[in-house]
C-alpha positions in Angstrom: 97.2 41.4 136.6 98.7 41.1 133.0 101.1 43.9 131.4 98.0 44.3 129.2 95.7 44.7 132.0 98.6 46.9 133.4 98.5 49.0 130.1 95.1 49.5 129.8 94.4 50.7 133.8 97.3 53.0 133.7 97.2 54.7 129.8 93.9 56.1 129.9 95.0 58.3 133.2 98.7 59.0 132.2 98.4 59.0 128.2 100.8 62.0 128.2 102.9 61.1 131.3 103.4 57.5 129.1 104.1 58.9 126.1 106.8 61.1 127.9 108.2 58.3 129.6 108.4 56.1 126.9 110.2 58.6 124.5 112.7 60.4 127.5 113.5 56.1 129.0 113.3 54.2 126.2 110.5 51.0 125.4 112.5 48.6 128.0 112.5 50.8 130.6 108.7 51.5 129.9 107.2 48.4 129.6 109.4 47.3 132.4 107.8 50.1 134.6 104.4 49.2 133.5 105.0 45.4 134.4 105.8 46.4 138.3 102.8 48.6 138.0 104.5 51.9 138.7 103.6 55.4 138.2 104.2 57.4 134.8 104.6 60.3 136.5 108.0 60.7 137.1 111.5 59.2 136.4 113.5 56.3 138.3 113.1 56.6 141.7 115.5 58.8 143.0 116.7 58.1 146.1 114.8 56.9 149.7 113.0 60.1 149.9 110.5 61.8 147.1 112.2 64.8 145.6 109.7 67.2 146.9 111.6 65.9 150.5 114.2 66.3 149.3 114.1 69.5 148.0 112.3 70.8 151.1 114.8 69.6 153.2 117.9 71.0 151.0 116.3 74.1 150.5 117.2 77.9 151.5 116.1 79.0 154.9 114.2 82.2 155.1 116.9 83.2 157.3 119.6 82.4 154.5 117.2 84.1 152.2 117.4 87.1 154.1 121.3 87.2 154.2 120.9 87.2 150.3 118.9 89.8 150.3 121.4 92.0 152.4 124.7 90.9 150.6 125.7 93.7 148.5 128.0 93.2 145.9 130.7 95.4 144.4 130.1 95.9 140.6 127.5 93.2 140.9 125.9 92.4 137.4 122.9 94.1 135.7 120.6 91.3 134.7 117.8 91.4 132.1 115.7 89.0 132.0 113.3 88.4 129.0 110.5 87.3 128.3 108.6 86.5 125.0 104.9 87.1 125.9 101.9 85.4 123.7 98.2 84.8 124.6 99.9 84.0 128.4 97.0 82.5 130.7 97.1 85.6 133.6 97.2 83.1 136.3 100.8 82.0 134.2 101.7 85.3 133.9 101.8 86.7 137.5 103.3 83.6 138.8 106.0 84.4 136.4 106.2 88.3 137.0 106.1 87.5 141.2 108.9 84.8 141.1 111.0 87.6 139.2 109.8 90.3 141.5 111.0 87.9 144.7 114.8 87.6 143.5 117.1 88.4 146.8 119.5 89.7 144.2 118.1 93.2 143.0 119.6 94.5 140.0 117.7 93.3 137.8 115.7 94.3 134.9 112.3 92.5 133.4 111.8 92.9 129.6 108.0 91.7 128.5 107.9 91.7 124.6 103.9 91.0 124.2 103.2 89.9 120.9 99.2 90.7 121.3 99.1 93.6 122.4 95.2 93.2 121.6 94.3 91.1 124.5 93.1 93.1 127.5 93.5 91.1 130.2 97.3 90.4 129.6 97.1 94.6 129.3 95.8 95.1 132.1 97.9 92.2 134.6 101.1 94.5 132.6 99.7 98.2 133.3 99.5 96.8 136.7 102.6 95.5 137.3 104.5 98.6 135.5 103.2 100.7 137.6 104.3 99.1 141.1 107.7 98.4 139.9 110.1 100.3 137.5 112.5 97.1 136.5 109.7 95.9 134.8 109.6 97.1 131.3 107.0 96.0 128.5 106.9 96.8 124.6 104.0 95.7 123.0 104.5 94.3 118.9 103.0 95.7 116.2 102.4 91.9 115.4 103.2 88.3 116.5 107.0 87.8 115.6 107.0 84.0 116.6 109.3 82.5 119.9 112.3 83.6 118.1 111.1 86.8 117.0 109.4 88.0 120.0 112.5 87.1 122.3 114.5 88.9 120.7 113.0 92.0 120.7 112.6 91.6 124.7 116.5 91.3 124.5 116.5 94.5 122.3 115.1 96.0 125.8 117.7 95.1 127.9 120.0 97.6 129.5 121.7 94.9 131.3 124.9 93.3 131.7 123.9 89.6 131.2 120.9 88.3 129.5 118.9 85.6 131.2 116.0 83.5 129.4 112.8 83.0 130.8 109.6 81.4 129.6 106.5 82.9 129.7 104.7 80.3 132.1 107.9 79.6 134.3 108.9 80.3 137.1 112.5 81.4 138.9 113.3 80.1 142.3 114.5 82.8 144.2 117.8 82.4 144.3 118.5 82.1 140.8 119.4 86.0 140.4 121.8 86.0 143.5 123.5 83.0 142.3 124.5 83.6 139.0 125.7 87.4 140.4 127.5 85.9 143.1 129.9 83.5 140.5 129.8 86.5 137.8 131.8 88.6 140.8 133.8 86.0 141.6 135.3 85.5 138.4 134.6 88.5 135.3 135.1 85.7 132.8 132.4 83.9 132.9 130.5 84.4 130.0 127.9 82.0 130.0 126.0 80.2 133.3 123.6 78.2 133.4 121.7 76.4 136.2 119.6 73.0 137.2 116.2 72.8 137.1 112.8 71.0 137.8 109.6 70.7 136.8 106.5 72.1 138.4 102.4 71.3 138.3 100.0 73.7 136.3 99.1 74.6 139.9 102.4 75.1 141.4 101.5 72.5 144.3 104.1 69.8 142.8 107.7 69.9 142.0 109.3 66.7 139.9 111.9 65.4 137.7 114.6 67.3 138.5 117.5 67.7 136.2 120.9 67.8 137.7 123.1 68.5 135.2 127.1 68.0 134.8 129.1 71.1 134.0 129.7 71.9 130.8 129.9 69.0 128.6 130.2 69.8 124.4 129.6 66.0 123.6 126.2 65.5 125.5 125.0 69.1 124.3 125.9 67.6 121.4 123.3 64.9 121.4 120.7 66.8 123.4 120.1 70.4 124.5 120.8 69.4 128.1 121.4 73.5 129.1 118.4 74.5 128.5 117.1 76.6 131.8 118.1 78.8 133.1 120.3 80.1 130.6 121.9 83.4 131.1 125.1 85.0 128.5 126.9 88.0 128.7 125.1 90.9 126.7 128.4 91.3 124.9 128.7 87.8 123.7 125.5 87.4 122.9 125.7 90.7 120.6 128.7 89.0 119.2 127.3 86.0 118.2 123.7 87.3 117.1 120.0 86.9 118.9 117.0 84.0 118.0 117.3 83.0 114.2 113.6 82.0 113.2 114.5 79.1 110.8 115.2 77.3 113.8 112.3 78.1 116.1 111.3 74.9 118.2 115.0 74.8 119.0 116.0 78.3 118.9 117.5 78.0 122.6 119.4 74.8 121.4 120.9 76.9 118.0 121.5 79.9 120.5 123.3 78.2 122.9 125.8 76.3 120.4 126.3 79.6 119.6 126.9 80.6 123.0 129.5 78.2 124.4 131.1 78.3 121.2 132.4 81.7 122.0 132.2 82.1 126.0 135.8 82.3 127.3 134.4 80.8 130.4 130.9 78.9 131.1 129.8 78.3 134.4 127.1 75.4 135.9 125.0 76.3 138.9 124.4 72.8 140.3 121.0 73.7 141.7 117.3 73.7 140.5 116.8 77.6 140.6 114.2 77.2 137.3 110.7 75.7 137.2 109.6 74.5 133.8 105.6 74.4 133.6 104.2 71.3 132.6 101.2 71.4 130.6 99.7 69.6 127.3 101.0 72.1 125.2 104.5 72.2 126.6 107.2 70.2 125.1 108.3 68.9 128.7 105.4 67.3 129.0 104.0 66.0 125.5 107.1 65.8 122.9 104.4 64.9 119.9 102.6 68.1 120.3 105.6 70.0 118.5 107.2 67.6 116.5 109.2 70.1 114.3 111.1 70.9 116.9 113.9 68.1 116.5 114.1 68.8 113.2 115.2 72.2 114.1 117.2 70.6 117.0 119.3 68.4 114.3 119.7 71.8 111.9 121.4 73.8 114.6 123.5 70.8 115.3 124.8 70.6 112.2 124.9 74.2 112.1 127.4 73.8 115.3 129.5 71.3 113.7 129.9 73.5 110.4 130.7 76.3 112.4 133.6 74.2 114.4 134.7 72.9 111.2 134.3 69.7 112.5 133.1 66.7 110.2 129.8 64.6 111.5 127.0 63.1 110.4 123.4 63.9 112.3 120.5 61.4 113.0 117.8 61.1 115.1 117.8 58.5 117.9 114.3 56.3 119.1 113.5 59.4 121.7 113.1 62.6 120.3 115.2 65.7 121.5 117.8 62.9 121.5 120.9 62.9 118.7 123.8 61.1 117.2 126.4 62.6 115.8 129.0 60.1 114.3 132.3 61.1 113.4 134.1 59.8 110.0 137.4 58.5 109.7 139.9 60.0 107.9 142.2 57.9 106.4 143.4 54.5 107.0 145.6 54.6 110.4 147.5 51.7 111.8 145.1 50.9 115.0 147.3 48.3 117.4 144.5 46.2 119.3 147.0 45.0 123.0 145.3 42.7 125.1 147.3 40.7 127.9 147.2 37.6 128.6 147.9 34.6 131.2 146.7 31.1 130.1 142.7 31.3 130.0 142.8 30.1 126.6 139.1 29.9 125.7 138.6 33.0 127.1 141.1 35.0 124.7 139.7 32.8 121.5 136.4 34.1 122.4 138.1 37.5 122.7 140.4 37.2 119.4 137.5 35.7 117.2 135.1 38.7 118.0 138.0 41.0 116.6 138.3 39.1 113.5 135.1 37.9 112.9 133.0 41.2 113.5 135.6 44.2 112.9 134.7 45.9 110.0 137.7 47.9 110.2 140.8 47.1 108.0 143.9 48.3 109.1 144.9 46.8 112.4 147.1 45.1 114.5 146.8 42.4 117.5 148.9 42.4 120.4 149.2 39.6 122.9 151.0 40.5 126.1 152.1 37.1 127.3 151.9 36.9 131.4 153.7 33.8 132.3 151.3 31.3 131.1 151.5 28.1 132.2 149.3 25.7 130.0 150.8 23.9 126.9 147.4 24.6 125.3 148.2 28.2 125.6 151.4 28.6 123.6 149.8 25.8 120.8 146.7 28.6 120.2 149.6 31.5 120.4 151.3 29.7 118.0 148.2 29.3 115.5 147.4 32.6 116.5 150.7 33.8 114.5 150.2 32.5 111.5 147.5 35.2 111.0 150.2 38.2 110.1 147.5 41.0 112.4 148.5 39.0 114.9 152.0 39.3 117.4 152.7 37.6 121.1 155.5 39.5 123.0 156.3 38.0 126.2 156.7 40.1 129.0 159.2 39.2 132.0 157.9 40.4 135.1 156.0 38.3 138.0 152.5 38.7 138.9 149.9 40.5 137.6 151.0 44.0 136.5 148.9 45.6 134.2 150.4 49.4 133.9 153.7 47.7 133.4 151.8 45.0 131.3 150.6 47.5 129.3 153.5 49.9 128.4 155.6 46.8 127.6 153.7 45.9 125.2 152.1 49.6 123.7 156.6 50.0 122.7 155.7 47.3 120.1 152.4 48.9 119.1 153.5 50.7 115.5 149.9 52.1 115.2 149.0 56.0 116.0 146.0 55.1 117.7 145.8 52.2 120.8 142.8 50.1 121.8 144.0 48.7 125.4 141.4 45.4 125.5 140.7 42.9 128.2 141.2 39.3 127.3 137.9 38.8 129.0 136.2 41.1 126.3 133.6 40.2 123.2 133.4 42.7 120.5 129.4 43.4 120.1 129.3 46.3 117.5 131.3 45.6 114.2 131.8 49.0 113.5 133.6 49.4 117.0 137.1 50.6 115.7 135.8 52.8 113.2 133.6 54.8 116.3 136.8 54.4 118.5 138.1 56.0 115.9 136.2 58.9 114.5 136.1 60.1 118.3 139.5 59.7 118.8 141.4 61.5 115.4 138.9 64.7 116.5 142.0 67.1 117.9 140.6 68.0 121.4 139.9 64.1 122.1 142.4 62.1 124.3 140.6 58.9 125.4 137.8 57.1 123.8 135.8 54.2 126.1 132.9 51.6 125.3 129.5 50.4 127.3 130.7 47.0 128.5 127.9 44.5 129.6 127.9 41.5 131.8 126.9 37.7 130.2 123.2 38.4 131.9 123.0 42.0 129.7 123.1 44.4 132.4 125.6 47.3 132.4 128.8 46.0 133.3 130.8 49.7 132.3 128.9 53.1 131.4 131.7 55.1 132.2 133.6 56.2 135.3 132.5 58.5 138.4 135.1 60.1 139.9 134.3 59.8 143.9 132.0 57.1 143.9 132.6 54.6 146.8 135.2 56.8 147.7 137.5 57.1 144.4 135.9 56.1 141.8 133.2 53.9 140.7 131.5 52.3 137.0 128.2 54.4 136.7 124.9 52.3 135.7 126.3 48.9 136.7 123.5 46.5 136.9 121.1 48.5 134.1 119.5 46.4 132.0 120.4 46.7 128.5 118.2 48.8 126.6 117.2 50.9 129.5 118.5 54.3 128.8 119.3 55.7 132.3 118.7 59.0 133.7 117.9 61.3 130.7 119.4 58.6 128.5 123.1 59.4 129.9 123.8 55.7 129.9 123.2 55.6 126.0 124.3 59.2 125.0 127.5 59.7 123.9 129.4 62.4 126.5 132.3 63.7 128.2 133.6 62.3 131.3 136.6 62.2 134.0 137.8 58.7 133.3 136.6 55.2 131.8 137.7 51.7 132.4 141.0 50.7 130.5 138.7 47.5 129.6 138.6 49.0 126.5 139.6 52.1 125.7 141.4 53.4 122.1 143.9 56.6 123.0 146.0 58.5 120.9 149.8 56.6 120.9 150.6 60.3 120.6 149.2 60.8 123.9 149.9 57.8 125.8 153.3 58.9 125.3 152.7 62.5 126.5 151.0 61.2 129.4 153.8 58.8 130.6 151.8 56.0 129.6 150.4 54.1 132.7 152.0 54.8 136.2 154.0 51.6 137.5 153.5 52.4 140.9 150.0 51.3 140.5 150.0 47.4 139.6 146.1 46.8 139.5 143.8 49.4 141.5 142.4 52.6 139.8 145.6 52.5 136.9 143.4 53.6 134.4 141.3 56.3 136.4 144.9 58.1 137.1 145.8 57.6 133.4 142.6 59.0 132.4 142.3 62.0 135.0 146.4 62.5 133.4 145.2 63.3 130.2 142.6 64.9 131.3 145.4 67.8 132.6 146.7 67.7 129.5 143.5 69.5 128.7 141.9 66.9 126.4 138.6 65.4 126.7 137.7 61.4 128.1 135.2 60.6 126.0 132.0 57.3 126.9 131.0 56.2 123.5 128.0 53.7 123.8 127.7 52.5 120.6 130.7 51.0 120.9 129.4 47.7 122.7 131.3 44.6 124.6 130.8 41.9 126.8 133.3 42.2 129.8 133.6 38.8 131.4 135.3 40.2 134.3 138.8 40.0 135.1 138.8 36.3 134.5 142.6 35.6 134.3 143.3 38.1 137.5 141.4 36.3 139.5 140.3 38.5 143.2 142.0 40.4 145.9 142.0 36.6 147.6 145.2 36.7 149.9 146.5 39.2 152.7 149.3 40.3 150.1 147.0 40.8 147.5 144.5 42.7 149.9 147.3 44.6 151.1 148.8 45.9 147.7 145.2 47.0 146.5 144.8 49.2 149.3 147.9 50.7 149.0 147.7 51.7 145.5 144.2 52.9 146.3 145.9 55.3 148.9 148.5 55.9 146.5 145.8 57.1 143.8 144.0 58.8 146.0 147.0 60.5 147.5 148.0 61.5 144.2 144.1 63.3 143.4 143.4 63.9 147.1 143.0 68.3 145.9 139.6 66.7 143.8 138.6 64.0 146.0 135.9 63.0 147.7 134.9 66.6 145.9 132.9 66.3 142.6 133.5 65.2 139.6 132.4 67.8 137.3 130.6 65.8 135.4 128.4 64.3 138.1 126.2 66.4 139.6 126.8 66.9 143.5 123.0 66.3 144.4 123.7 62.7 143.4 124.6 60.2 146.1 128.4 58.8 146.0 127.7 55.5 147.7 127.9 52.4 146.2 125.3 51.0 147.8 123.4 53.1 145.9 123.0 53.3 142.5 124.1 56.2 140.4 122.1 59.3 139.6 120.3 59.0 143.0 119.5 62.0 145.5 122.7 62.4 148.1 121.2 62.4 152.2 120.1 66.0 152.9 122.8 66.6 155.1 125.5 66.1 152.4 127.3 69.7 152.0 127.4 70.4 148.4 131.6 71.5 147.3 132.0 73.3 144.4 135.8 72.1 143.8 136.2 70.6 140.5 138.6 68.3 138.9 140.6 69.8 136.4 139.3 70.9 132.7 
């Protein structure tokens, strides 16, 4: 059968599950799908199991459910949950009101703002429910307010400590109450949690697409409201900072909670799916067309962020909707020092070397070739035409072997530029604008490290960032994606925060490099830049993937492999030696990797972990 034939069997049924895949995986990814002749209907295939498996099999027991319900915490939390009501179908609207009503955790409040007071049978389903329960509270509007409007006077109800968000036609697992009260007792400065969630049928027989989400990352929220439910703040805060503002209704959840994390002292990520998004025509989870001025208010209230910050950036769309760019200017001029070393492999670094010069838009840099005992004549012939261009400098460093931490700080003490691209000589410069992005990431203060996608000759994903425990210690997420798929909820093509990327290329502050201690020597090959980046990482600055900052990575050409005893020897020792070093955070998860995700390479990333994998809550450090 034909991809048209494909098309045409499998559109008519799935029109909105297509148009939903298309816009949240991108046109390769689509057509790709279609051309197997796969179902619409959900995302990637997430592991050997279906997710409803899955999520049978990881979760609560009744039994465990129970020991919830008895656990009684001192100074636990007053939670107010509310709820903007509006023509709700009543089927929608006691699901809702029961999957409050069956928290374990019980101090909780329900606040109905009903914005039609005029129709009867939400009246009545409200009477009803008022009556058998006094947490649930309802104040009917004079008039429709809008989503904005009508929320906020159901926060304007609240007696509680924290606020938590619910929609109308949701639903809350029942755990989400005890959860969120059980890390608000733990530590009294958290001010803003939020949890995982799913998506569930019109008839509640169906749970997909789940969305495990990293812990707090500002760059992704920055490029897509990735929060979103279940949201709760501290009543205080959220006073502080102001309710729903109606000019941005569509997005007044992704304007509110900027706001939020803005100002929380502490936020907090639940890595479970305690919230049940409805999926219907009407919804935006299932049919992005059907509210289109939405994004427009979703690139408002990120500019509205950035203003607020102080923090200079430029706002577009991207080809899927909900999905931004934000692209950071340069300011000023500075000295950039490119160092990429080198043994022989001649053809391999001019390929290298004529990307920089041919493609970089950016002025003001330097080239640094760290020489490796080369060998060939033909070598030092193109190093010495290589001078004549005044970018361009060959130091020769004296140690045997390949080295490349002590490569590397040899030849960053000749670098005289304030920021530091560290470049494989197996590399290609794709984007021409590559030093400017580097860049305009890198000069923002709370930025350390800056790293590129990196793509194999064939076009799959070579690089797309760094999972810390993956295989073990750490491991290159999306390798073997096809370029122009987007990955799980576009994470391989958003720009984010993350524990570590490859040192393949990767721009740092010299300012930093030098704070850090540059790269340790004890580590010759293995996981070098994974310790550097985790290094700055304590020095409380962010590692940040960039990528539209694109390069071919031949693969460690001029290194050759781990092909003799000695060689096999020292890489396992220096994998010891990192993972010696990080042993308090590993195998535990990387906070920026969800834990229901598998670690094993023989899987690929963003895939459900076995069901008997125990879930640990340690992070790496922030």
């Amino acid at each position: 059968m034909s991809i048209k034939e494909r098309i045409k069997k499998i559109l008519p049924k799935k029109t909105v599950q297509g148009i939903y895949y298309l816009r949240k995986y991108g046109a390769a990814a689509f057509f790709r799908r279609i051309a197997k002749g796969e179902d619409l209907d959900r995302p990637q295939p997430a592991g050997e199991i279906s997710y409803e498996q899955w999520r049978t099999c990881m979760a609560p027991t009744e039994a465990q459910l129970e020991q919830q319900r008895q656990t009684r915490f001192s100074g636990g939390p007053k939670i107010s949950i509310a709820v903007p009501l509006f023509r709700t179908p009543e089927t929608f609207l006691r699901q809702m009101i029961d999957s409050v009503l069956c928290q374990t955790y019980e101090n909780w409040e329900l606040c109905l703002a009903n914005g039609d007071p005029s129709d009867e049978k939400v009246n009545a389903v409200l009477e009803e429910y008022q009556n058998a329960d006094s947490r649930i509270l309802v104040k009917d509007l004079a008039e429709n307010l809008g989503i904005s409007g009508n929320t906020n006077e159901a926060i304007s109800m609240a007696s509680g400590d924290f606020i938590g968000l619910l929609d109308h036609d949701d639903l809350l697992d029942p755990s989400a109450c005890f959860e969120a009260a059980s890390r608000i007792v733990n530590d009294p400065e958290i001010d803003v949690l939020y949890t995982d969630e799913d998506k569930v049928s019109m008839d509640t027989s169906h749970y997909f697409e789940p969305h495990f989400k990293p812990d707090f990352n500002l760059d992704l929220l920055r490029g897509n409201n990735y929060i979103c439910h279940f949201f709760l703040v501290r009543k205080s805060l959220l006073d502080q900072v102001g309710g729903f503002r109606k000019e941005f209704d569509g997005s007044q959840d992704y304007d509110l909670i900027l706001r939020c994390t803005e100002a929380a002292k502490k936020i907090c990520h639940i890595p479970k799916a305690l919230y049940h998004w409805r999926m219907h025509l009407q919804s935006t989870a299932q049919n992005p067309e059907s509210k289109m001025y939405c994004f427009d208010a979703g690139k408002r209230a990120i500019e509205a962020h950035l203003a607020r910050t102080g923090t200079k950036g430029t706002v577009s769309y991207t080809e899927n909707l909900g999905f931004y760019r934000v692209t950071y200017p340069v300011e000023g001029s500075p000295l950039v020092s490119v160092l990429i070393p080198n043994k022989d492999e001649k053809k391999t670094l001019e390929t290298c070397i004529n990307s920089i010069l041919e493609r970089s838009t950016y002025e003001n840099y330097e080239i640094i070739i760290i020489e490796n005992n080369s060998e060939t004549e033909e070598i030092f012939a193109y190093y010495k035409e290589l001078e004549q261009n005044p970018r361009i400098r060959v130091v020769t460093w004296n140690g045997t072997g390949f080295h490349y931490s002590d490569l590397n700080n040899f030849g960053f003490s000749y670098a005289k530029g304030d920021y530091v691209i560290l470049l494989n000589n197996d590399t290609e410069v794709i984007s021409k604008d590559w030093i400017e992005e580097l860049l305009g990431h890198c000069q923002r203060p709370e930025v350390g490290i800056v790293g590129a996608k990196l793509y194999y000759p064939d076009d799959t994903v070579q690089h797309g960032g760094v999972i810390i425990g993956r295989g073990g210690l750490a491991g290159h997420a999306f390798t073997g994606l096809p370029r122009g798929e987007v990955g799980y909820f576009r994470k391989a093509s958003m720009q984010s925060d993350l524990s570590a990327v490859t040192a393949a290329c990767m721009m740092v502050k010299s300012s930093v490099y030098k704070q850090a201690g540059g790269f340790d020597p004890q580590i010759a090959v293995a996981f070098n830049d994974v310790d550097f980046c985790l290094r700055v990482r304590q020095l409380g600055l962010l590692v940040v993937y960039d990528p539209y900052v694109e390069l071919y990575h031949y693969e460690s050409k001029s290194r050759k492999t781990e092909d003799t005893p000695e060689k096999q020897r020292r890489f396992q020792s220096e994998v010891e030696y990192v993972s010696s070093r990080w042993k308090k955070y590993l195998p535990d998860r990387d906070p920026y990797y969800n834990p229901n995700w598998s670690q094993s390479l023989d899987r690929p990333c963003y895939t459900l972990k076995e069901c008997q994998d125990g879930s640990d809550e340690q992070a790496l450090p922030k």
